[in-house]
C-alpha positions in Angstrom: 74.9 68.8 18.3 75.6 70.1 21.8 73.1 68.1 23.9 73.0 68.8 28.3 71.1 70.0 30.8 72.3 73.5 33.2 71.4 72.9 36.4 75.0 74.1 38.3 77.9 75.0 36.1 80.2 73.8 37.8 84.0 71.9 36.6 82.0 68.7 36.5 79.9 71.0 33.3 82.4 72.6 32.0 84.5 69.1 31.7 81.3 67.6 29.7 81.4 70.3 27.4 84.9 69.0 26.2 83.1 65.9 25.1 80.8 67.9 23.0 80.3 67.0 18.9 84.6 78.6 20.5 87.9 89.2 18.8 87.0 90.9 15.9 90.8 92.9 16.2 92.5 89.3 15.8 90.9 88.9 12.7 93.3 90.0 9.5 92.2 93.5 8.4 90.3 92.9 5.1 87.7 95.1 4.3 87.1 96.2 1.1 85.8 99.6 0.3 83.1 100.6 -1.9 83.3 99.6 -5.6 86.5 96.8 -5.3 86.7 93.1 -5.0 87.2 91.7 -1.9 90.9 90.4 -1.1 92.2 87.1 -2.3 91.3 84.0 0.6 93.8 85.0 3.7 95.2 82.0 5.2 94.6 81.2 8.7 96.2 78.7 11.1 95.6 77.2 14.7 98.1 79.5 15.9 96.1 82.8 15.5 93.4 81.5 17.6 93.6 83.5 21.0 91.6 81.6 23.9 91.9 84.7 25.8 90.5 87.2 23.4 87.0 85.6 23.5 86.5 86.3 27.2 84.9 90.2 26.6 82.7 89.2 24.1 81.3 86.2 27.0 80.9 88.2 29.2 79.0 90.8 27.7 76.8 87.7 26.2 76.6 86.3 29.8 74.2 89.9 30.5 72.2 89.2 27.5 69.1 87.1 26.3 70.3 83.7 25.3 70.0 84.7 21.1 71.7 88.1 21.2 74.5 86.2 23.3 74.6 83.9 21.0 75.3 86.7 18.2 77.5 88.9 20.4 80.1 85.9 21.2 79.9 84.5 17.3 80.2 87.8 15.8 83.1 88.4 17.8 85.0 84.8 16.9 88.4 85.4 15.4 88.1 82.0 14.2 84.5 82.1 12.2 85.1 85.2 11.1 88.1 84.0 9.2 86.3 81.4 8.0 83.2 83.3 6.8 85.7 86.1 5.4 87.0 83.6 3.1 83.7 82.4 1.8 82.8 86.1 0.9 86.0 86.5 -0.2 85.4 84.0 -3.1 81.7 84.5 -3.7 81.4 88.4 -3.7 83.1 89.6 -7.0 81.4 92.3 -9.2 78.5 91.2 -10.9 77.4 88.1 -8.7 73.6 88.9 -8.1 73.6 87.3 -5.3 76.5 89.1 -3.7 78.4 92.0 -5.2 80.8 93.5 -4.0 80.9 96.4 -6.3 78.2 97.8 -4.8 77.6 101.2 -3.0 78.3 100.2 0.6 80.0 96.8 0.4 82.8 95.6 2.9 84.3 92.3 4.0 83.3 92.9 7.8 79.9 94.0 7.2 79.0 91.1 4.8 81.0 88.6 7.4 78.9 89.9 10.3 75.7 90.3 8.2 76.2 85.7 7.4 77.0 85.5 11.1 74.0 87.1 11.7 72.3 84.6 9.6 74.1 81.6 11.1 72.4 82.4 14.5 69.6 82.7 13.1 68.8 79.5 11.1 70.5 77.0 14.0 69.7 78.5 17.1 68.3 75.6 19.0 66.7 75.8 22.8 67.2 72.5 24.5 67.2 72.2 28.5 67.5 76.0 29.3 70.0 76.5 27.2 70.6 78.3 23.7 72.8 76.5 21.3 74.1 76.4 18.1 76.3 73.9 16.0 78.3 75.2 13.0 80.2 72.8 11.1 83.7 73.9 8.9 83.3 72.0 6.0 86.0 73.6 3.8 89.0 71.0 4.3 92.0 73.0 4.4 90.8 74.9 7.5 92.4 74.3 11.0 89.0 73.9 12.6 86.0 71.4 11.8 83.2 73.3 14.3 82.3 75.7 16.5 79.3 75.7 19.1 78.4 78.2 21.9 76.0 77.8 23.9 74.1 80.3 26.7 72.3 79.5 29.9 69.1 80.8 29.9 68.6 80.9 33.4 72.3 81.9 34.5 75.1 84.6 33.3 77.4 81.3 31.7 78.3 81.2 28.4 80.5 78.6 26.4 82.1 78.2 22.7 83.6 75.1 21.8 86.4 74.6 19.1 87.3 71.2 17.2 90.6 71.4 15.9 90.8 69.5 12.3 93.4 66.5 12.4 97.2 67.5 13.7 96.7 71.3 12.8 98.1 71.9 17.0 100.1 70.1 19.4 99.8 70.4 22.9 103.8 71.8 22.7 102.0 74.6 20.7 99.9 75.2 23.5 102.1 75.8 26.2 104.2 77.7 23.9 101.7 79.9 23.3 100.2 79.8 27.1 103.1 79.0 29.5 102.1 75.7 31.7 98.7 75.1 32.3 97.1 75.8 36.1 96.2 72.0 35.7 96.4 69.2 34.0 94.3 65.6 33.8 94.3 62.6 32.0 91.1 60.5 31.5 90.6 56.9 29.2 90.8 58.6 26.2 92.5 61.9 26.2 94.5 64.4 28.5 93.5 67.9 29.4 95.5 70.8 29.9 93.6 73.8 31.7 94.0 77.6 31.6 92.2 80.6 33.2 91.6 84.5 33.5 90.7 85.7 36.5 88.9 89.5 36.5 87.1 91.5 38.8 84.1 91.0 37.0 83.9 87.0 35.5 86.4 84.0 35.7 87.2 82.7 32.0 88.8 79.2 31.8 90.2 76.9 28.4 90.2 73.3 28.8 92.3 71.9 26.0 91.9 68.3 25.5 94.8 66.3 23.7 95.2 62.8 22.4 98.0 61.4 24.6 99.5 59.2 22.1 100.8 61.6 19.4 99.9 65.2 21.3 97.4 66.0 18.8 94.7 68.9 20.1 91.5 67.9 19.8 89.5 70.5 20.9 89.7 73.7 23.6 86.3 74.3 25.7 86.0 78.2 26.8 84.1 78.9 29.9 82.9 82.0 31.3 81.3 82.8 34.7 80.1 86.5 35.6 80.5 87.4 39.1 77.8 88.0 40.9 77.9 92.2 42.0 80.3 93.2 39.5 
């Protein structure tokens, strides 16, 4: 559970988010219509994650209450939604009371977004003027064990955090995908390697930290800071 207290966001906060326990059009279209099954379970690796694409959906949470950010920047993950799509995916078939997608009305994105809705919901948490939520992957085969996000109450910040499950990407994946990173760092335990968007309207960074011995990524930290006047 994320756990820290706002009072500047600053690198020094944004660099003890990476030691915490992350856009809808990168997500696979899948919805079904009216009457039909959803799809079988789509797979989904490390490598469709985009860092970049989450930076509209914090910012337009950094202008909003702390909950409805919340919502706006989980709603918008490419990587829960895969993950939630999957779930429906085997738990909606025709004739499941509890979710059936045969029914007048049905799609994939609408049931994903309706369970996201629910996940803010039930583990929202408020702890030292921030809002934050903790959503564990327990489904093995995925690429990623939890996301968190977490929204200043007091500031236009907002943060998602990604864990990476064992060896799913290397740090070579990540400056293949990224080019070389503005910055680099090395601390006792783990490296970092440290990307950023620069707008006219907010400055979005990724700090991906990496196990130096085998290159493993652990986890990527995504910042975002409005700017003020924009």
């Amino acid at each position: 559970m994320i756990a820290l207290s706002v009072t500047a966001m600053k690198p020094a906060m944004f660099l003890f988010l990476l030691g915490l326990s992350l856009t809808l059009s990168g997500l696979p279209s899948s919805a079904s219509s009216p009457g039909n099954p959803p799809a079988a379970s789509a797979a989904f690796s490390a490598d469709d994650f985009d860092w970049r694409e989450m930076a509209p959906a914090l910012f337009d949470a950094s202008a909003l209450p702390a909950e409805e950010g919340l919502k706006i920047m989980l709603e918008n993950s490419q990587v829960l939604r895969a993950y939630v799509a999957n779930d429906v995916r085997a738990e909606c078939k025709p004739g499941n009371s509890r979710c059936d997608s045969s029914q007048d009305g049905f799609t994939l994105d609408g049931e994903v977004t309706r369970r996201i809705d629910g996940i803010v919901k039930e583990g929202l948490l408020h702890q030292n003027k921030c809002a934050v939520i903790d959503y564990p992957f327990e489904r093995q085969s995925f690429p990623f064990t939890q996301i968190s996000a977490l929204r200043s109450e007091n500031r236009q910040d907002a943060y998602v955090v990604l864990q990476f499950a064992d060896h799913t990407y290397r740090a070579v994946d990540v400056q293949a995908k990224y080019g070389q990173p503005y910055d680099t760092d090395i601390f006792d335990r783990y490296s970092v390697f440290k990307y950023r968007q620069v707008s006219a309207r907010y400055i979005s960074k990724a700090v991906f930290e990496v196990n130096p011995v085998d290159g493993a990524v652990m986890k990527v930290a995504i910042s975002l800071k409005a700017k003020k006047n924009h």
